[in-house]
TIVO-2410 file (N, C-alpha, C; in nm, 3 decimals):
# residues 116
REC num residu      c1      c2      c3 atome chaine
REC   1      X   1.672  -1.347   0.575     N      A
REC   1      X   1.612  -1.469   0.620    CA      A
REC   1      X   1.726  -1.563   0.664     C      A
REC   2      X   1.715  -1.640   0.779     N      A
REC   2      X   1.808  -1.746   0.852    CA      A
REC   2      X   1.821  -1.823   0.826     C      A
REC   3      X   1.697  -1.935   0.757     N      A
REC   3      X   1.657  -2.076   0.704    CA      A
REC   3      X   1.531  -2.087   0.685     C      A
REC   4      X   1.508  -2.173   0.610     N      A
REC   4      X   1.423  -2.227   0.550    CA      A
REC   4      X   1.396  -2.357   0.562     C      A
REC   5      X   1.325  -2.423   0.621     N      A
REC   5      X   1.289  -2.600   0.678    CA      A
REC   5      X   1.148  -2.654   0.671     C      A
REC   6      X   1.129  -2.747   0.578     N      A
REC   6      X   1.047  -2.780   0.537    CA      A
REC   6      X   1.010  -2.920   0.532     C      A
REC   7      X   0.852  -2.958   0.625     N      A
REC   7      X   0.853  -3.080   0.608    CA      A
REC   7      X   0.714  -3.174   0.575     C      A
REC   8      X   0.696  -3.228   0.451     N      A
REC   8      X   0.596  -3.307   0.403    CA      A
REC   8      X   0.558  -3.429   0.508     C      A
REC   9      X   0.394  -3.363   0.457     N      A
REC   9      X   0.320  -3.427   0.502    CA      A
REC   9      X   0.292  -3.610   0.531     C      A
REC  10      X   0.370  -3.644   0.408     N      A
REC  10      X   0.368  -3.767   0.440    CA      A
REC  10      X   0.497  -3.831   0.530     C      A
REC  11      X   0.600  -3.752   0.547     N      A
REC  11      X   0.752  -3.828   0.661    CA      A
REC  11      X   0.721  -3.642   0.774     C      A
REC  12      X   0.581  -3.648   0.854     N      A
REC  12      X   0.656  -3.550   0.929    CA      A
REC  12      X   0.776  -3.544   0.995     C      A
REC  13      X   0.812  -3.644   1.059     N      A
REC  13      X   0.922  -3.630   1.129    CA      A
REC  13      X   1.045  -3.583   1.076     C      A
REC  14      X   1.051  -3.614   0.906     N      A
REC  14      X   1.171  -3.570   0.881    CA      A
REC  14      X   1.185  -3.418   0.840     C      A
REC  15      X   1.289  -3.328   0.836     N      A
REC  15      X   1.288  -3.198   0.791    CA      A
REC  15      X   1.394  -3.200   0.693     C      A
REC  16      X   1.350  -3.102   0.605     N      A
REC  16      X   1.427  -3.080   0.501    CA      A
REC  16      X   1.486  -2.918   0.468     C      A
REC  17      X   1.621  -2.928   0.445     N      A
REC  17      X   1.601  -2.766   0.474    CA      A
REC  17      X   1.631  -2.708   0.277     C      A
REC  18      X   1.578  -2.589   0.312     N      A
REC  18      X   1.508  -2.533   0.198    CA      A
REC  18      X   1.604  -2.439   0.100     C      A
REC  19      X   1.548  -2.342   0.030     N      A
REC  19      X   1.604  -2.196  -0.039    CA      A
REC  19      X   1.519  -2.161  -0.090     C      A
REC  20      X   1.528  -1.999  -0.058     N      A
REC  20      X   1.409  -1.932  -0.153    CA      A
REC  20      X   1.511  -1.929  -0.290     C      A
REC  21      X   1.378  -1.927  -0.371     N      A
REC  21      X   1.414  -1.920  -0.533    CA      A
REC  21      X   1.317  -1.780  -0.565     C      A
REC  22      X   1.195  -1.785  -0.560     N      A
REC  22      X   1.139  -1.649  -0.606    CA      A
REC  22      X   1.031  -1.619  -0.484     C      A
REC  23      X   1.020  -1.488  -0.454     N      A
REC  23      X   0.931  -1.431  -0.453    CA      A
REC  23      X   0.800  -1.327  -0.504     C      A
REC  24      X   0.713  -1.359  -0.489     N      A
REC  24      X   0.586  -1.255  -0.589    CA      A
REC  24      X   0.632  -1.126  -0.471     C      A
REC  25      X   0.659  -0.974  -0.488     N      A
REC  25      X   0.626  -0.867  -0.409    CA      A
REC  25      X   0.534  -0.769  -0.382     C      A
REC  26      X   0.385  -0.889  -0.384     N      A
REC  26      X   0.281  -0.816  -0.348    CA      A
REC  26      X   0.183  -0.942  -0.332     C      A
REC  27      X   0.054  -0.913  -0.265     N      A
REC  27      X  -0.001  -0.992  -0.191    CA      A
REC  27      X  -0.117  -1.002  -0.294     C      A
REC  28      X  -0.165  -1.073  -0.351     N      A
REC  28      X  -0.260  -1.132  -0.451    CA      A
REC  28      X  -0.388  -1.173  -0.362     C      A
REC  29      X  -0.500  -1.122  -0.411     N      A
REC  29      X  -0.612  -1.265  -0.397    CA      A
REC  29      X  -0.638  -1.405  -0.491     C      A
REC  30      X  -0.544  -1.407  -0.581     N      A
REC  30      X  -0.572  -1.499  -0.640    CA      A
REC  30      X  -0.494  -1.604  -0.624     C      A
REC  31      X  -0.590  -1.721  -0.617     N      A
REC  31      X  -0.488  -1.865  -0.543    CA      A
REC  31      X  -0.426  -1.921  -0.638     C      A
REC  32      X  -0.286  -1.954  -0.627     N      A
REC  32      X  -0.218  -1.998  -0.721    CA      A
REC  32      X  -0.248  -2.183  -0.728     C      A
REC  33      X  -0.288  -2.239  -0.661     N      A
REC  33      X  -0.412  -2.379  -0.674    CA      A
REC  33      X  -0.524  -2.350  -0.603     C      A
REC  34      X  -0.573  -2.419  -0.645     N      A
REC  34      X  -0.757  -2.493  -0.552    CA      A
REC  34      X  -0.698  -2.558  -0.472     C      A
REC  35      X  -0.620  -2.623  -0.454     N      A
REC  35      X  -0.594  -2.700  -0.346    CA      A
REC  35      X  -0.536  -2.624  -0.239     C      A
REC  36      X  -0.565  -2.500  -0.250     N      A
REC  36      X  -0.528  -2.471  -0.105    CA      A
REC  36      X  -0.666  -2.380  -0.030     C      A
REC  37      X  -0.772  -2.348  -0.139     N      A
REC  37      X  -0.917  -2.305  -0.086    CA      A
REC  37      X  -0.960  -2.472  -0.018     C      A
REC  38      X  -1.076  -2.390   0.096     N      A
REC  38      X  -1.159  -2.479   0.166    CA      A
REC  38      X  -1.224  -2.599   0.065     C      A
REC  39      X  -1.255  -2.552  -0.056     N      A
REC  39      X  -1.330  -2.672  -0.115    CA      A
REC  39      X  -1.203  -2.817  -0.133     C      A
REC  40      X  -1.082  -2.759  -0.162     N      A
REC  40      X  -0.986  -2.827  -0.209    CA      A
REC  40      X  -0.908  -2.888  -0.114     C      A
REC  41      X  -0.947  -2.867   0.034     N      A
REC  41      X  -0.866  -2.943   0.156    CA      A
REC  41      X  -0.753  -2.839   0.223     C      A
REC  42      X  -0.758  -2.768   0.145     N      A
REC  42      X  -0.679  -2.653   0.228    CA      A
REC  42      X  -0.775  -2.532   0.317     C      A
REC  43      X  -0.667  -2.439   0.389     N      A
REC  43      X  -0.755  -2.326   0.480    CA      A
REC  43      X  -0.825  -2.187   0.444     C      A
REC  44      X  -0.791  -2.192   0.295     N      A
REC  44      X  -0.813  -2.014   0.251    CA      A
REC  44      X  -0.924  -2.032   0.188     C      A
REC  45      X  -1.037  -1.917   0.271     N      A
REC  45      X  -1.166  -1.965   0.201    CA      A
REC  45      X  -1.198  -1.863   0.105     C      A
REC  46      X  -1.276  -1.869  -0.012     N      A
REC  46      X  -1.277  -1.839  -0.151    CA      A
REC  46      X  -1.389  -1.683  -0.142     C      A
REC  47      X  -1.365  -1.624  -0.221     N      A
REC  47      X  -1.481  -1.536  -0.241    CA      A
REC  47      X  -1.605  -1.571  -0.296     C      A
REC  48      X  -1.705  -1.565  -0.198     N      A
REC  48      X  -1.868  -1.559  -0.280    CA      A
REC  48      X  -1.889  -1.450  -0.384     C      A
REC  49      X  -1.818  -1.358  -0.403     N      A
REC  49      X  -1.847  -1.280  -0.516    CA      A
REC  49      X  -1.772  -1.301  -0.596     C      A
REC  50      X  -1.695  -1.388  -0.619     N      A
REC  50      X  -1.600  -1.404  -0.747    CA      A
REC  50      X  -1.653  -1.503  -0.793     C      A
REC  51      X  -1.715  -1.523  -0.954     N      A
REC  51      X  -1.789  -1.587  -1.019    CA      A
REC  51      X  -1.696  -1.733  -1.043     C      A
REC  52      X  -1.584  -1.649  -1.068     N      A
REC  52      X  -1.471  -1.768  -1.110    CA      A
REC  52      X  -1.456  -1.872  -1.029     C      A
REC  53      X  -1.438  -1.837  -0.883     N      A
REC  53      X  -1.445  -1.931  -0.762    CA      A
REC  53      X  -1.312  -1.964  -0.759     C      A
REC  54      X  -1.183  -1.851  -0.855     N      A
REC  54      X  -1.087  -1.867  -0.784    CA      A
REC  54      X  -0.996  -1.771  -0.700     C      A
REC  55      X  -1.050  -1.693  -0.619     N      A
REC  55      X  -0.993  -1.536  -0.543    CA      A
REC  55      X  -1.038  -1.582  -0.405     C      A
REC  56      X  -0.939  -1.575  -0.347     N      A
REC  56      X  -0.930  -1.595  -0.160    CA      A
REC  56      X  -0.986  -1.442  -0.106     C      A
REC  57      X  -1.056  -1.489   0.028     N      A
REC  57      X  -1.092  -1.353   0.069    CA      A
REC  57      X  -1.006  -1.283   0.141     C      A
REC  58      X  -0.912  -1.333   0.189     N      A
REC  58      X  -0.765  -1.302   0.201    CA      A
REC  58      X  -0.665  -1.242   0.105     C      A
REC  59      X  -0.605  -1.153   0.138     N      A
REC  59      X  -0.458  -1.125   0.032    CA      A
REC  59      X  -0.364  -1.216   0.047     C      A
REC  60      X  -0.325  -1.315  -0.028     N      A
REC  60      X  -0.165  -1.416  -0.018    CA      A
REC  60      X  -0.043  -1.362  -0.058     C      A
REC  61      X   0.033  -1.408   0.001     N      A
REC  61      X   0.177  -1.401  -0.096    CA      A
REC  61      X   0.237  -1.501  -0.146     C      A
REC  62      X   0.336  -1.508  -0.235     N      A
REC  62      X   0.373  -1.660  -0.303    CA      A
REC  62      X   0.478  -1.655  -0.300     C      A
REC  63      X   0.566  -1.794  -0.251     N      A
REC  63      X   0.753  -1.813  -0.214    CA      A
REC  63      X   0.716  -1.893  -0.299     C      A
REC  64      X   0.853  -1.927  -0.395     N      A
REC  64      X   0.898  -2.065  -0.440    CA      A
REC  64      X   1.032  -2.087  -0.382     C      A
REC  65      X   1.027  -2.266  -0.325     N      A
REC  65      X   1.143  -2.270  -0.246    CA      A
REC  65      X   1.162  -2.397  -0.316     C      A
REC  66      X   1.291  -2.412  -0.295     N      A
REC  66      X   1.376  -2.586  -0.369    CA      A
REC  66      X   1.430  -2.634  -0.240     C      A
REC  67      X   1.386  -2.771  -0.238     N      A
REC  67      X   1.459  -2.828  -0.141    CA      A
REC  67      X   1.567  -2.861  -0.152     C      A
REC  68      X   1.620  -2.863  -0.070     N      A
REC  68      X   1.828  -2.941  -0.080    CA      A
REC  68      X   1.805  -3.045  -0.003     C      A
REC  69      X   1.878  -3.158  -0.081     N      A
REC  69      X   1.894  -3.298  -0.024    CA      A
REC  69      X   1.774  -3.352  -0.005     C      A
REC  70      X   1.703  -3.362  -0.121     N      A
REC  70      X   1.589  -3.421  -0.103    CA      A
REC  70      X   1.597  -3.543  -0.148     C      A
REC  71      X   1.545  -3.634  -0.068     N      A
REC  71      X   1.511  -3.801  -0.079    CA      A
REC  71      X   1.415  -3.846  -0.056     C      A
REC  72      X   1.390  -3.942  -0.121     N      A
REC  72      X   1.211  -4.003  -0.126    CA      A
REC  72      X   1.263  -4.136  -0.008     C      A
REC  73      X   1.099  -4.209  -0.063     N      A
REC  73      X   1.109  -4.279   0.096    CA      A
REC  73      X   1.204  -4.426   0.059     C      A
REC  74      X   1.249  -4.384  -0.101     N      A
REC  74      X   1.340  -4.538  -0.090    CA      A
REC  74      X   1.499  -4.504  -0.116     C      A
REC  75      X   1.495  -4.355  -0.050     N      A
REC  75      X   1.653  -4.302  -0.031    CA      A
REC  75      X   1.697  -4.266  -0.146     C      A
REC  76      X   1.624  -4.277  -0.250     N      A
REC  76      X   1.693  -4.251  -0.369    CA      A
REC  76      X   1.647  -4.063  -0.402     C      A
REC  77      X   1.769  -3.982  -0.449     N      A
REC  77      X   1.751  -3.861  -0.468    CA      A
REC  77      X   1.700  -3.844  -0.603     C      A
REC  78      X   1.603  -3.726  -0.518     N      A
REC  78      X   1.465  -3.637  -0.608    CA      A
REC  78      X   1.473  -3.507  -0.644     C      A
REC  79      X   1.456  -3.459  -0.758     N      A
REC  79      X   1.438  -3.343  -0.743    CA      A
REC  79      X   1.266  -3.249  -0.758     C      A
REC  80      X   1.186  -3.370  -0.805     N      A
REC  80      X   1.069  -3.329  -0.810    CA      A
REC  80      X   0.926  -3.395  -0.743     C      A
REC  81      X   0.839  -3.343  -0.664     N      A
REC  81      X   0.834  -3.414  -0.570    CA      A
REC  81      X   0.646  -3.441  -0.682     C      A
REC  82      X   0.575  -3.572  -0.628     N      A
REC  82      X   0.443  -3.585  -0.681    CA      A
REC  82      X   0.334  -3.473  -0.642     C      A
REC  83      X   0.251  -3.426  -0.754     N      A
REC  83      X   0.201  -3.294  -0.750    CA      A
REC  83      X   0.049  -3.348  -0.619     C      A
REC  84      X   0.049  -3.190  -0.622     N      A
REC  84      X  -0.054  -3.165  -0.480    CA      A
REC  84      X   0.014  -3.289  -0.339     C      A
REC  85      X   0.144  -3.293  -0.338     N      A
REC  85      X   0.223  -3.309  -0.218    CA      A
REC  85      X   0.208  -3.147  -0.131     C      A
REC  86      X   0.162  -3.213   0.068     N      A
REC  86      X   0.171  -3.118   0.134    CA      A
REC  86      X   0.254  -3.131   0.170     C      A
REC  87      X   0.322  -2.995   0.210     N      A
REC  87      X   0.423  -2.953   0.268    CA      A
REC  87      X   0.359  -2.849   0.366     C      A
REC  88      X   0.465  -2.818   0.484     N      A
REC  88      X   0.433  -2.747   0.598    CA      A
REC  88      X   0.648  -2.677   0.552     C      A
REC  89      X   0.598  -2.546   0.557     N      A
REC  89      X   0.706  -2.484   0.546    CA      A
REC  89      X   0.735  -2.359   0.705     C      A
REC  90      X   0.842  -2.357   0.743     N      A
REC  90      X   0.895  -2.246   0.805    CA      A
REC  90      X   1.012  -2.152   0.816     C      A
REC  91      X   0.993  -2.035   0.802     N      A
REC  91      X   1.130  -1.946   0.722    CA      A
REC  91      X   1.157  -1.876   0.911     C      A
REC  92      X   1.266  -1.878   0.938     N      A
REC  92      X   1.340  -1.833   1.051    CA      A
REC  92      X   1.368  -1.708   0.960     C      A
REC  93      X   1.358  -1.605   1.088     N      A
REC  93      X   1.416  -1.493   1.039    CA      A
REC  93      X   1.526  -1.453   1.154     C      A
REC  94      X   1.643  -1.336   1.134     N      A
REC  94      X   1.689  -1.319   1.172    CA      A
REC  94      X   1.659  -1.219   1.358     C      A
REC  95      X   1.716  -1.236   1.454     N      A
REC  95      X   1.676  -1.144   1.564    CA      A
REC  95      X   1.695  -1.010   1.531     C      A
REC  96      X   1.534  -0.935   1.598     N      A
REC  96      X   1.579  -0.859   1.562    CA      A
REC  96      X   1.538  -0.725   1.712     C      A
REC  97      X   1.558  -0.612   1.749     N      A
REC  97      X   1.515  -0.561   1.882    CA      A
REC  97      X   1.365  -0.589   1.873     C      A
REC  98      X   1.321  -0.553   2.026     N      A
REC  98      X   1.201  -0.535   2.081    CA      A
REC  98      X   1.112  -0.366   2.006     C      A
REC  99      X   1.224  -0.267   1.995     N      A
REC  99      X   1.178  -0.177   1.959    CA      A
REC  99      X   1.168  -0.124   1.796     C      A
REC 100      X   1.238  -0.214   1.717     N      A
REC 100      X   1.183  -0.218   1.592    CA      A
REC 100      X   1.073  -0.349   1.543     C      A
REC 101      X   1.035  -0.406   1.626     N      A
REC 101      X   0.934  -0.504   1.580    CA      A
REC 101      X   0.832  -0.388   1.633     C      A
REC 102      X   0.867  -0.323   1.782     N      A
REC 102      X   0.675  -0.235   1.792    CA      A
REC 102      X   0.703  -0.158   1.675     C      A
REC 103      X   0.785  -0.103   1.639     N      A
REC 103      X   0.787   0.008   1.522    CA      A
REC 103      X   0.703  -0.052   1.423     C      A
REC 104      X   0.742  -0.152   1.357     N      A
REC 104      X   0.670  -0.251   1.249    CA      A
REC 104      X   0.527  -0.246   1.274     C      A
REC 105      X   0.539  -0.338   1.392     N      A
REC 105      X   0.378  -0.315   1.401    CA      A
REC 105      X   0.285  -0.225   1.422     C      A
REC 106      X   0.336  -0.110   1.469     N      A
REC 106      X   0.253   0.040   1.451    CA      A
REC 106      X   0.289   0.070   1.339     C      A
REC 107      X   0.345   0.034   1.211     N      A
REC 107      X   0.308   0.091   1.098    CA      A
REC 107      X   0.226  -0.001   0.996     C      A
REC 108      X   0.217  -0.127   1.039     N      A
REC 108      X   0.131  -0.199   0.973    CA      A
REC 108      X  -0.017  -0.196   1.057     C      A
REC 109      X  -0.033  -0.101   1.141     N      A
REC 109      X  -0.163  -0.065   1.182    CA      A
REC 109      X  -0.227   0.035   1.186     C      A
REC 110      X  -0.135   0.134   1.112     N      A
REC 110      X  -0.144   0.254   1.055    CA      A
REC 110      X  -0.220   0.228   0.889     C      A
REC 111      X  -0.153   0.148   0.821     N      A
REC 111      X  -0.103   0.146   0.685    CA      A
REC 111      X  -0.214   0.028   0.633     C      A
REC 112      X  -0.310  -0.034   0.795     N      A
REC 112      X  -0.428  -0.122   0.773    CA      A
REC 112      X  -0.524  -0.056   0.788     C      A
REC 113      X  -0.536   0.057   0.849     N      A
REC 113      X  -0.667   0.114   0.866    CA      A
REC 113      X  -0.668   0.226   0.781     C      A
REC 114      X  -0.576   0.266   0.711     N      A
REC 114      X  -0.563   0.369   0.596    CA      A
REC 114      X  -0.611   0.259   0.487     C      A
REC 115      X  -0.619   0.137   0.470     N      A
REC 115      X  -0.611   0.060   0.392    CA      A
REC 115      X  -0.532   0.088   0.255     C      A
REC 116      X  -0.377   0.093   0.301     N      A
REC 116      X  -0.301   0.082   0.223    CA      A
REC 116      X  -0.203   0.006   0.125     C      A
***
């Protein structure tokens, strides 16, 4: 990965750049908040068959990232930001050929209809 830049919802304009700290290595249906299912203001909509009402009908994956040089809006440095703060995150990856991205993607369309 190249970078990591990340920027809340409330100063879009400003960006903040990031680090991964953990990754989960596998794709969950289960939402790690409500606040990111449709009922909760976010886009991932929930399963009607899950009684619990907390499993996306989607598979997710989960980054935890720390910001560097983070400052609130009275300049003074933060390290923890107020909960259910949005953020809009984007991870740059490195270039890579034309002929290993088709590779990729003919095996993740292999490996989707095998449902693997």
């Amino acid at each position: 990965m190249k970078s990591i830049l990340v920027r809340l919802s409330e100063q879009p304009d400003r960006i903040i750049p990031a680090r991964l700290i953990r990754e989960v290595p596998s794709a969950e249906h289960e939402l790690p908040s409500m606040a990111l299912s449709t009922e909760g203001g976010g886009k991932q909509e929930l399963d009607p068959k899950d009684r619990d009402h907390t499993k996306a009908l989607a598979r997710l994956f989960q980054f935890d990232v720390q910001l560097l040089n983070n400052t609130n809006v009275n300049q003074q440095k933060t390290d923890v930001l107020p909960y259910g703060t949005r953020a809009y995150v984007r991870f740059t990856h490195q270039a890579e050929p034309v002929a290993m991205q088709a590779w990729r993607r003919l095996r993740q369309l292999f490996l989707s209809r095998l449902a693997v």
